[in-house]
C-alpha positions as a Markdown table, in Angstrom:
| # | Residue | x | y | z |
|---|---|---|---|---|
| 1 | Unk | -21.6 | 99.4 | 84.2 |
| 2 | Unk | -24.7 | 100.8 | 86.1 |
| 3 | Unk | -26.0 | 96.4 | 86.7 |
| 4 | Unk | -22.1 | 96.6 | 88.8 |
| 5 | Unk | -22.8 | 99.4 | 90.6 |
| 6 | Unk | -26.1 | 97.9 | 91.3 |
| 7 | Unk | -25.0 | 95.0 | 92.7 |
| 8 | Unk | -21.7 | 96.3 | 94.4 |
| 9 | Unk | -24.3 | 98.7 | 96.6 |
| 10 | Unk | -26.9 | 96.4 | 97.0 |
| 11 | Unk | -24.2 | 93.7 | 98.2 |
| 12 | Unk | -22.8 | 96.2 | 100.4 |
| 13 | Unk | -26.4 | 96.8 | 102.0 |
| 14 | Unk | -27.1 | 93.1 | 102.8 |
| 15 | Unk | -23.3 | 93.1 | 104.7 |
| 16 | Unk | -24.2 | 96.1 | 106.5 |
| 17 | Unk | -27.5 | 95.2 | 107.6 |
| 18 | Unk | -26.1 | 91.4 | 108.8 |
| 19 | Unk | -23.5 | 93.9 | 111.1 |
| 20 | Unk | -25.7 | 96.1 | 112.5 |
| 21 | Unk | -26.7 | 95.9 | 115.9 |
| 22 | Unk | -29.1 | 97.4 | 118.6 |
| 23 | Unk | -30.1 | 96.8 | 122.7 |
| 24 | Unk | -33.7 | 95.7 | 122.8 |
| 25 | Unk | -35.8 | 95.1 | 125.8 |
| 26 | Unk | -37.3 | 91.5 | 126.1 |
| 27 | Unk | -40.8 | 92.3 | 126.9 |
| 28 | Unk | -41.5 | 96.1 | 126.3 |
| 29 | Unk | -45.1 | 95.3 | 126.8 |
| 30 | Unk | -44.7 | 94.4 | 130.4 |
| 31 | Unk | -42.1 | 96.9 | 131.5 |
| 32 | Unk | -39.3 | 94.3 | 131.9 |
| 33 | Unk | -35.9 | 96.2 | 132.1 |
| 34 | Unk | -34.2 | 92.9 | 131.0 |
| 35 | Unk | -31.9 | 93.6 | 127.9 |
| 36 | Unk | -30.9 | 92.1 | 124.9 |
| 37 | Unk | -28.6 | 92.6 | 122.2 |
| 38 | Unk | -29.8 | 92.0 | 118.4 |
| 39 | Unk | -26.6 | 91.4 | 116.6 |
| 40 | Unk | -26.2 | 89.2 | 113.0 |
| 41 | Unk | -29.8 | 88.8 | 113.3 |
| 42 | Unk | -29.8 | 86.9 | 116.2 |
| 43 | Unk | -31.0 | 87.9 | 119.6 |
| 44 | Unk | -28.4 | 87.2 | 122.3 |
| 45 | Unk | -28.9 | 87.6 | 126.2 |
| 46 | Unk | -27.0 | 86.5 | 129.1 |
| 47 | Unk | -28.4 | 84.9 | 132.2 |
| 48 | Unk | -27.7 | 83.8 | 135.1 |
| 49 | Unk | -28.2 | 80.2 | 135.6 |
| 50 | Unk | -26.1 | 77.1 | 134.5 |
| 51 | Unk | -26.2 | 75.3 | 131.5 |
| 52 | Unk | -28.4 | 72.5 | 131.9 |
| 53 | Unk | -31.6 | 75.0 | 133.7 |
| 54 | Unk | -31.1 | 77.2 | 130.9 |
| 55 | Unk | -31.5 | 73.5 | 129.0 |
| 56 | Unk | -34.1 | 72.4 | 130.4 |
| 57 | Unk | -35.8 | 76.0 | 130.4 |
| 58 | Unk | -35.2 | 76.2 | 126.8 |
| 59 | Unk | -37.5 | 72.6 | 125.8 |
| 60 | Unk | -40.1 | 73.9 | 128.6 |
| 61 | Unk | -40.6 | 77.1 | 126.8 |
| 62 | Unk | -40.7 | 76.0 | 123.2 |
| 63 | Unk | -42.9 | 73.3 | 124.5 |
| 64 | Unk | -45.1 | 76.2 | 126.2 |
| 65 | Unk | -45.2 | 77.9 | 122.7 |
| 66 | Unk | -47.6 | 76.2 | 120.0 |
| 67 | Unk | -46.6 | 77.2 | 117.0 |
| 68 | Unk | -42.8 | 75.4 | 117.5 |
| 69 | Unk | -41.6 | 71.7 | 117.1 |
| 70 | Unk | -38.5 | 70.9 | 118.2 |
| 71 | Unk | -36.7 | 68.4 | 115.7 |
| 72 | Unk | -33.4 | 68.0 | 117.2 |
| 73 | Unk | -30.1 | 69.0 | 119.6 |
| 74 | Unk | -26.8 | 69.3 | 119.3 |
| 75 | Unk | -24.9 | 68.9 | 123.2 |
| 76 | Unk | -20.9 | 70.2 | 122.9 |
| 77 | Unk | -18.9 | 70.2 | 126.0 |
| 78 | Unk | -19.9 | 73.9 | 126.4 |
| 79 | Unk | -22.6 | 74.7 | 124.4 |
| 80 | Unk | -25.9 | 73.3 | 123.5 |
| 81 | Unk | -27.4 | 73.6 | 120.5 |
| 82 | Unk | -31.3 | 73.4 | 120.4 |
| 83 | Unk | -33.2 | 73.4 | 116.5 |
| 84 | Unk | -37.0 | 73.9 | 116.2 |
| 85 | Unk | -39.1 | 74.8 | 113.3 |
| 86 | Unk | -41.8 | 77.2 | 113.6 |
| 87 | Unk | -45.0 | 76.7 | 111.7 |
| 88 | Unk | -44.7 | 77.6 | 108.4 |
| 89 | Unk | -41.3 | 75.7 | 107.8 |
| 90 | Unk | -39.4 | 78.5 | 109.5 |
| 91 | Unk | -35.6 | 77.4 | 110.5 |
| 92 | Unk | -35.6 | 78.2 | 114.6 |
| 93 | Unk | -32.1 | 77.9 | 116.3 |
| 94 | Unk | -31.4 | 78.7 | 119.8 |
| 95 | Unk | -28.0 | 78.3 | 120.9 |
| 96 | Unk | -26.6 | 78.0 | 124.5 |
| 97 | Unk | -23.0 | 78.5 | 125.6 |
| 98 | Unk | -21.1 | 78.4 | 129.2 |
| 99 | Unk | -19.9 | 81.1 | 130.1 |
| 100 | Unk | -19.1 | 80.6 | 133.6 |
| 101 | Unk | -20.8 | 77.7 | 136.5 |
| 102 | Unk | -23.6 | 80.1 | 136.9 |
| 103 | Unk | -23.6 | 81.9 | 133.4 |
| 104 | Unk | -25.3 | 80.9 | 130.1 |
| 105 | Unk | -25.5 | 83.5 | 127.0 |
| 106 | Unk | -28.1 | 82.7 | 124.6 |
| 107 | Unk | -28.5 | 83.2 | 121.2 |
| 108 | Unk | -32.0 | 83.1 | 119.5 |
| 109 | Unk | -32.2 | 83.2 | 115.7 |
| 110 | Unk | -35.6 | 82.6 | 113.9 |
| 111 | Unk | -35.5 | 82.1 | 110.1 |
| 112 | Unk | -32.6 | 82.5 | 107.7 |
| 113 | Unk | -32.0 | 86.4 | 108.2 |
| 114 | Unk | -33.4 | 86.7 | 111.6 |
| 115 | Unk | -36.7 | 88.2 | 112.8 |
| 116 | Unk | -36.4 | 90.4 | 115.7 |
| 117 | Unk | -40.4 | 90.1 | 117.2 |
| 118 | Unk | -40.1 | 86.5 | 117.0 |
| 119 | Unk | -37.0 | 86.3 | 118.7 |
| 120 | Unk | -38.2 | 88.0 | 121.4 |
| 121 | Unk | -40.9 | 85.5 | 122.2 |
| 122 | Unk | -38.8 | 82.9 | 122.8 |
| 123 | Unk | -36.4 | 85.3 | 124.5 |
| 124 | Unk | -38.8 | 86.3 | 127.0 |
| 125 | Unk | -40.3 | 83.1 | 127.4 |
| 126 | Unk | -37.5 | 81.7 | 128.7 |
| 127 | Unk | -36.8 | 84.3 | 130.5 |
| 128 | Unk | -39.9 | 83.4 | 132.3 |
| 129 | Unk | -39.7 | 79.9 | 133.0 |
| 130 | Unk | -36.2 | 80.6 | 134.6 |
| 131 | Unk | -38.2 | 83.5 | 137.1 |
């Protein structure tokens, strides 16, 4: 009886941790005001650029950061799909989608439950090749 409860709260827990979500700044070290929104552990920002610079911005900055290997891409009509591991065998997936000609949101998740710091990196280092 008490194992169920256990597992009935502790289940509950894991769902309501996936949901939550909060506004984080890119790069508080550096006063940026630039926002993002940590939601289902992933980071997700929108910018505004098209597609293909936020592309191309993307393989620059993961390129730019050592500890990252890009292994593949997945290209959609309107979305982009870039997977990376991180030293360490860590499962790095940063998606792009259209929103507009001259919007892109992007969606950073490191690892299997997310990892907030991390995600900020790349984040902001995109962010920064795009400046």
């Amino acid at each position: 009886m008490i194992t169920s409860h256990l597992k009935s709260t502790f289940a509950l827990l894991i769902v309501s941790l996936l949901l939550a979500s909060c506004t984080v700044a890119l790069n508080p070290n550096n006063g940026a005001t630039t926002t993002a929104v940590y939601q289902a552990n992933t980071l997700v920002t929108t910018v505004d650029t098209s597609m293909d610079s936020a592309f191309r911005a993307t393989i620059s900055s993961l390129d730019k950061l050592n500890d990252y290997f890009r292994t593949g891409e997945v290209v959609n009509e309107t979305s982009v799909t870039i997977i990376a591991r991180k030293v360490g065998d860590i499962r790095v997936h940063i998606k792009l989608i259209k929103v507009s000609e001259e919007q892109t949101e992007i969606r950073v998740r490191v690892g299997l439950i997310g990892n907030l710091p991390e995600s900020q990196v790349i984040l902001n280092t995109i962010q920064e090749t795009l400046s």
